[in-house]
TORTORNU-167621 format. One line per field, with one value per residue (C-alpha): residue in three letters; y negated, z, x negated; residue number from 1. Coordinates in steps of 0.1 Angstrom, whole numbers, plus 5000, padded with zeros to 4 digits. Layout:
BEGIN
code c(ALA,...);
yy c(Y,...);
zz c(Z,...);
xx c(X,...);
pos c(NUM,...);
***
This chain:
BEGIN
code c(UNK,UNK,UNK,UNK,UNK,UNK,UNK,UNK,UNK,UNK,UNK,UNK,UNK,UNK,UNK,UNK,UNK,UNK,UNK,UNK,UNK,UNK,UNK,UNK,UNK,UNK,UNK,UNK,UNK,UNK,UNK,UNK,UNK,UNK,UNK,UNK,UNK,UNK,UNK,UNK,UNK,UNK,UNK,UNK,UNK,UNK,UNK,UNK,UNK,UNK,UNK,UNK,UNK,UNK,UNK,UNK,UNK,UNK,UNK,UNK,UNK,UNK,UNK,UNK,UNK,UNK,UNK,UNK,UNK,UNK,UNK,UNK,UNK,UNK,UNK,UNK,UNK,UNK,UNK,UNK,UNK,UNK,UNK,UNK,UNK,UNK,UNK,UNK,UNK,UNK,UNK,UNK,UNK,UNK,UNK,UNK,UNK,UNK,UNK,UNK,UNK,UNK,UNK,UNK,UNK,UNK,UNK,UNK,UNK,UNK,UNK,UNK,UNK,UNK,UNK,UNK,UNK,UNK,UNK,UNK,UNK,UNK,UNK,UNK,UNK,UNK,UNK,UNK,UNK,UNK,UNK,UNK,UNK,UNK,UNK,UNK,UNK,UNK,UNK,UNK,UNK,UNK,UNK,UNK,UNK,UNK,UNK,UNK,UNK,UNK,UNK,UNK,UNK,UNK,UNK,UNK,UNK,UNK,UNK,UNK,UNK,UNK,UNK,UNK,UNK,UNK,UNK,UNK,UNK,UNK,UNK,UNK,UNK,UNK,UNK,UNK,UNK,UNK,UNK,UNK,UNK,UNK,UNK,UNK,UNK,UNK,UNK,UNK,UNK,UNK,UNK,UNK,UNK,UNK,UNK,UNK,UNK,UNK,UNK,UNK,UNK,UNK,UNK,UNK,UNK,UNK,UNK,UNK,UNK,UNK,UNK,UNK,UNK,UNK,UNK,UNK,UNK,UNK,UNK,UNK,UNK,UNK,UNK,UNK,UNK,UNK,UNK,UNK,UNK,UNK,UNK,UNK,UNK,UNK,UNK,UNK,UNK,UNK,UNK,UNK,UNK,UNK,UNK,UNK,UNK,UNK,UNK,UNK,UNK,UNK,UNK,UNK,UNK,UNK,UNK,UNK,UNK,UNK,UNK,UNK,UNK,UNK,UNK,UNK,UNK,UNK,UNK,UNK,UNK,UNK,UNK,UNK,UNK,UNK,UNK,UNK,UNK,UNK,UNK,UNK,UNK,UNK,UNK,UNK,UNK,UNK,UNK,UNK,UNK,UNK,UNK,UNK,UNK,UNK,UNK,UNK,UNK,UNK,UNK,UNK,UNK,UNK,UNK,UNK,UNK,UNK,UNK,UNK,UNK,UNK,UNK,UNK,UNK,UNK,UNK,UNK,UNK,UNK,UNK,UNK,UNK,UNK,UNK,UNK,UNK,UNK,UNK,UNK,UNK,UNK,UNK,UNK,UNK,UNK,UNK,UNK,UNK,UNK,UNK,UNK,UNK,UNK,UNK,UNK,UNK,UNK,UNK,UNK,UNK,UNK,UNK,UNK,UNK,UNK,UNK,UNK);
yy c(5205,5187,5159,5144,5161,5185,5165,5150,5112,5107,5066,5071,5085,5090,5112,5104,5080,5091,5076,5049,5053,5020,5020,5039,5045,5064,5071,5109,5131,5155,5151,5128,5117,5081,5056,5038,5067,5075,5039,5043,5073,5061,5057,5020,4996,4971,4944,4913,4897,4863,4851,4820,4837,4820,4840,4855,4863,4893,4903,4934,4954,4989,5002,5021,4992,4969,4929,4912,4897,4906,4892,4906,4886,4913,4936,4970,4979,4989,5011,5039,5057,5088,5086,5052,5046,5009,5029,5027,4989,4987,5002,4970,4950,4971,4997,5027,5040,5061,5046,5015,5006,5003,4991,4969,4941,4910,4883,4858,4825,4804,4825,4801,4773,4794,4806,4773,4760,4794,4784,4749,4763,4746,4763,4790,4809,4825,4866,4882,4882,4914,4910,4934,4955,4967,4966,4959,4920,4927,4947,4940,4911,4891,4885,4864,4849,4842,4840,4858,4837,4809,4822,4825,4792,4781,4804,4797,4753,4763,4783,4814,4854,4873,4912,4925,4958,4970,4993,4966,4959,4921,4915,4907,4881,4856,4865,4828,4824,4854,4844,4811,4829,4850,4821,4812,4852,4852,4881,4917,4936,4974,4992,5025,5057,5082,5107,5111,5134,5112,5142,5139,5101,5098,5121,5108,5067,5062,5031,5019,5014,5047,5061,5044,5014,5009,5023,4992,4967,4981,4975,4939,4928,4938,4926,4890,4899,4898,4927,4958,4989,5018,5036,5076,5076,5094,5120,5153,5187,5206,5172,5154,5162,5187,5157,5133,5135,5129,5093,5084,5089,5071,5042,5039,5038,5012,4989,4998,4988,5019,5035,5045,5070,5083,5114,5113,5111,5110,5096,5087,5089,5094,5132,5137,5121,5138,5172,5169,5151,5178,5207,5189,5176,5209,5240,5264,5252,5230,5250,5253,5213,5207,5232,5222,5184,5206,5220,5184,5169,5195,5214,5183,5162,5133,5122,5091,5090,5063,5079,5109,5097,5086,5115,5142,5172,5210,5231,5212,5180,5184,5200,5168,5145,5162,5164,5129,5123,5141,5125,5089,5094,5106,5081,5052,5052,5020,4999,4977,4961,4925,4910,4884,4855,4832,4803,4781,4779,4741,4728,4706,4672,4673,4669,4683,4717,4698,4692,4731);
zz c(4857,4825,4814,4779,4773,4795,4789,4825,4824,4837,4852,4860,4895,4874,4845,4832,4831,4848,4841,4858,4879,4873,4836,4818,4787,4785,4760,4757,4738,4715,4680,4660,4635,4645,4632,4669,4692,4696,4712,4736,4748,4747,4781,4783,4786,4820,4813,4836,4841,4853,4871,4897,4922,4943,4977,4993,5024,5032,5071,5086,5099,5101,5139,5133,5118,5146,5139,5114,5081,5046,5016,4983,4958,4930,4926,4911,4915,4897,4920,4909,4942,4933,4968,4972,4984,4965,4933,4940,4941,4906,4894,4908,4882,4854,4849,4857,4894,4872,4847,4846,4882,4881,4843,4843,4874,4877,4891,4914,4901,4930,4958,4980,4973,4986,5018,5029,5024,5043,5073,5072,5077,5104,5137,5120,5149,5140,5143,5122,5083,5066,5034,5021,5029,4995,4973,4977,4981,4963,4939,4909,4896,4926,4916,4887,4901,4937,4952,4981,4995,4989,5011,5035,5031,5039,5074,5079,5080,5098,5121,5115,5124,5097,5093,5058,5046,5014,5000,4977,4991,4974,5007,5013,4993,5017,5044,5053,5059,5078,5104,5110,5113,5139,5157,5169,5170,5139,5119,5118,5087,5084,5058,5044,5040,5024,5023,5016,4989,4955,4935,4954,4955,4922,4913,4938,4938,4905,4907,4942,4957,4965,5000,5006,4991,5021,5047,5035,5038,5072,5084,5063,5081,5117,5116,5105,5140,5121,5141,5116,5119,5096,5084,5076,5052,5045,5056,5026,5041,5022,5009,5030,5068,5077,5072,5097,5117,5094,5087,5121,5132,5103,5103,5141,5134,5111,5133,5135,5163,5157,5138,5127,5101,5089,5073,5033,5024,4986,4986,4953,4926,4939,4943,4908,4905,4929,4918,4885,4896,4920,4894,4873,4894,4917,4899,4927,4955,4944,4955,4991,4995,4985,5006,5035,5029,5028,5063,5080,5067,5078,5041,5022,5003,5019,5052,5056,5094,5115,5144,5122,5088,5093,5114,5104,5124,5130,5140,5108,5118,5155,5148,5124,5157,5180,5156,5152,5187,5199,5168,5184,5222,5211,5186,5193,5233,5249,5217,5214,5184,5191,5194,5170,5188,5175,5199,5177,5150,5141,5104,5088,5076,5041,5014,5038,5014,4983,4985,4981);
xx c(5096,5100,5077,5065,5037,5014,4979,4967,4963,4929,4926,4966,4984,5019,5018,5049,5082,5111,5144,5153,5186,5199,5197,5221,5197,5164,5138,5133,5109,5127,5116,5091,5117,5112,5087,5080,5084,5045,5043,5072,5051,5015,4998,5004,4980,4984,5006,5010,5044,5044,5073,5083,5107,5126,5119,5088,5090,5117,5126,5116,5143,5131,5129,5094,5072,5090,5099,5080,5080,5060,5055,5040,5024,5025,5054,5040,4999,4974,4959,4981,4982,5006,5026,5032,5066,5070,5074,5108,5116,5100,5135,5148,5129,5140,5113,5103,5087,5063,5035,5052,5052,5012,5009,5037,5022,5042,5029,5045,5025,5047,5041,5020,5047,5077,5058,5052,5090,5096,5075,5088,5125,5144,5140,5118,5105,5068,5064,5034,5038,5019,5005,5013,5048,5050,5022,4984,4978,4939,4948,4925,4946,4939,4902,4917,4948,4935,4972,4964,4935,4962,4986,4958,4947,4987,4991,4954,4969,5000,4981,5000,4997,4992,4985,4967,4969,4946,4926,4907,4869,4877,4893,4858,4860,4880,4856,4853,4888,4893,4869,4887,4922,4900,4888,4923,4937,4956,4947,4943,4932,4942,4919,4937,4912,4937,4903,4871,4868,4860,4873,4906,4904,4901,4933,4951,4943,4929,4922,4915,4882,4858,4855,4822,4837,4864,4843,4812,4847,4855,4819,4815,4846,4837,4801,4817,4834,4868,4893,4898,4916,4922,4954,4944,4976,4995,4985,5000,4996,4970,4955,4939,4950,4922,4896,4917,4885,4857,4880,4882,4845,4830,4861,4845,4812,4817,4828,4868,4886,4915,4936,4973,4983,5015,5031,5035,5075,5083,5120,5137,5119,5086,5095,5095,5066,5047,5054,5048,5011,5005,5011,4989,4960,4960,4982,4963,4978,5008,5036,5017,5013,5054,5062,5042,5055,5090,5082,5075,5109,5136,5130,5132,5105,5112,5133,5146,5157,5143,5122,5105,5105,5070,5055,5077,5084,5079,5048,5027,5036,5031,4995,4988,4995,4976,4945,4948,4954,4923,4899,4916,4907,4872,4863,4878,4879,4878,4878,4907,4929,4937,4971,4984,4985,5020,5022,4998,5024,5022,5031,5011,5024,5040,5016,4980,4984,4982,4949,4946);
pos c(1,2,3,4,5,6,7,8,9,10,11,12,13,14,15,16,17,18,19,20,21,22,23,24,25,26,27,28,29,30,31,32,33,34,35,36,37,38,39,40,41,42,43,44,45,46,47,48,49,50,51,52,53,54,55,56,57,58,59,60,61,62,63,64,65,66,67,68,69,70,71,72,73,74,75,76,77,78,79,80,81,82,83,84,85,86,87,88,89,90,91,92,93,94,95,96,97,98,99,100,101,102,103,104,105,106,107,108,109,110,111,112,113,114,115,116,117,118,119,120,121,122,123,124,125,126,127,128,129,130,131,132,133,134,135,136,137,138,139,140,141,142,143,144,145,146,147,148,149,150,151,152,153,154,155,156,157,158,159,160,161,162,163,164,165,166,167,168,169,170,171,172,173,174,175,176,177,178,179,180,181,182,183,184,185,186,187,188,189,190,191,192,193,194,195,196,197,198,199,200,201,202,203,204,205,206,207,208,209,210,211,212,213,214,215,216,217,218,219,220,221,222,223,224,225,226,227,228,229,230,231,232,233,234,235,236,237,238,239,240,241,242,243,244,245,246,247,248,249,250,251,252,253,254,255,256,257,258,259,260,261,262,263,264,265,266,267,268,269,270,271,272,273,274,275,276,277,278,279,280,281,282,283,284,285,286,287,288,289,290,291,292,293,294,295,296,297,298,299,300,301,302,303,304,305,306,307,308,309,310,311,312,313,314,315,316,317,318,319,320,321,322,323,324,325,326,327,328,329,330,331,332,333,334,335,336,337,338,339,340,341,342,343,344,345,346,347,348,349,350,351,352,353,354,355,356);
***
């Protein structure tokens, strides 16, 4: 496969800019006739795109996450993770799902505003909200702009259930807050341990926290006696899945409560993406990995039905559920995750928040 140059982006999960399918013009590297092309092409630098959207909060529909809302302060993310699946909706914004999506970070400034005209919605009936469904809600941006801990601070006054997903360790940082959603059963948080190998991790989630890094958040969390769980995922044949063990004992002994994973699907433009990473990152055993991912989605990279898009199927992905099965009953017997509680839903009278 094709891409702009053959010199591996260290500190980047994409290596490249693929086109993006609802633009009808791309840049492409052919000759160096121009005066400006060498800055089309450049690694880019991390840009921030502030923005005051009108909604927030988007309904989940999908019959294998179950009903819930989310809500994504930051469209795009840093972190870089080469599989991530929320490439994609960065086409919607305009640019690509490749180096743009995690250099190219807007910001929605308003975000704490719309959520709590969402929650004050006429007959608004409450069912968890997860920050994030899309991209990471701590991504490194959030130690400056602080949105998330407002949106805490709003669910935390309308007493709320809320479910956070991150690889960030500065979800430490709204300990405080997360022990008084606790108090009345209103949040979970799900740390996700992809592997861990540095070597891999740092190929593979440039710019997310280290290993150690999540596994000291998993234990900072649960000795504030907030409820955490971990999400081995995904989980790429060839990768990652032969150390599905090794994440679950030491997510347990740092004081997790369980623990989810799901099978890597690259859909849309993430497939491109992916393969021109993995040839990259890991030449060796490339072809093996994509075919493997090939064999757990009916010879496809990615499968999109609703049921086994997310585990897959086949002998691989069969073997990949029983390992985690067995590494479950053994390491996290008799511990249990919390339900969200959402029968203390209660808004605030107009005008409390504005003293945040």
């Amino acid at each position: 496969m094709a891409t702009l140059n053959d010199e591996y982006k260290h500190g980047r999960g994409a290596q490249y800019n693929p086109s993006n399918k609802f633009l009808k013009n791309s840049f492409v590297k052919e000759h160096w006739d121009g005066i400006d092309e060498e800055e089309i092409f450049r690694n880019k630098q991390t840009k921030f795109i502030y923005e005051k959207p009108k909604t927030l909060v988007n309904k989940v529909d999908s019959p294998d996450v179950g009903p819930a809302y989310s809500m994504n302060p930051y469209q795009g993310c840093e972190h870089g993770c080469i599989y991530c699946y929320a490439r994609n909706t960065h086409e919607y914004y305009g640019y690509s799902a490749g180096l743009d999506f995690e250099s190219r970070i807007i910001v929605k400034e308003n975000a704490p505003v719309l959520l709590e005209q969402f929650l004050r919605k006429k007959n608004y009936q409450p069912e968890p909200i997860m920050l994030s469904g899309n991209t990471d809600c701590y991504q490194p941006i959030e130690r400056k702009m602080g949105i998330t801990r407002k949106l805490l601070e709003v669910l935390l006054e309308f007493k709320h259930p809320v479910g956070i997903i991150t690889k960030n360790y500065n979800v430490v940082r709204d300990i405080d807050l997360l022990q008084e959603l606790t108090k009345l059963g209103l949040v979970v948080v799900n740390i996700s341990i992809t592997s861990l190998n540095n070597e891999l991790h740092n190929k593979m989630e440039p710019r997310t926290a280290a290993p150690a890094k999540r596994l000291k958040a998993v234990k900072a969390l649960a000795d504030a006696g907030i409820p955490v769980r971990i999400m081995n995922a995904p989980i790429i044949p060839g990768l990652n899945d032969k150390e599905i063990p090794e994440v679950l004992k030491r997510s347990s002994e740092n004081g997790a409560l369980g623990a989810g994973y799901t099978m890597v699907r690259l859909n849309g433009a993430i497939g491109p993406i992916f393969h021109d990473w993995i040839h990259k990152a890991y030449p060796l055993k490339a072809d093996k990995v994509l075919n493997t991912i090939g064999y757990t989605h009916n010879g496809k990279l990615n499968d999109s039905r609703f049921g086994v898009r997310m585990r897959g199927e086949g002998n691989h992905a069969e073997m990949v559920a029983q390992l985690f099965q067995i590494a479950r009953d053994k390491y996290f017997k008799d511990k249990v995750v919390p339900t969200l509680r959402a029968d203390l839903f209660k808004p605030p009278p107009i005008g409390q928040l504005e003293l945040f």
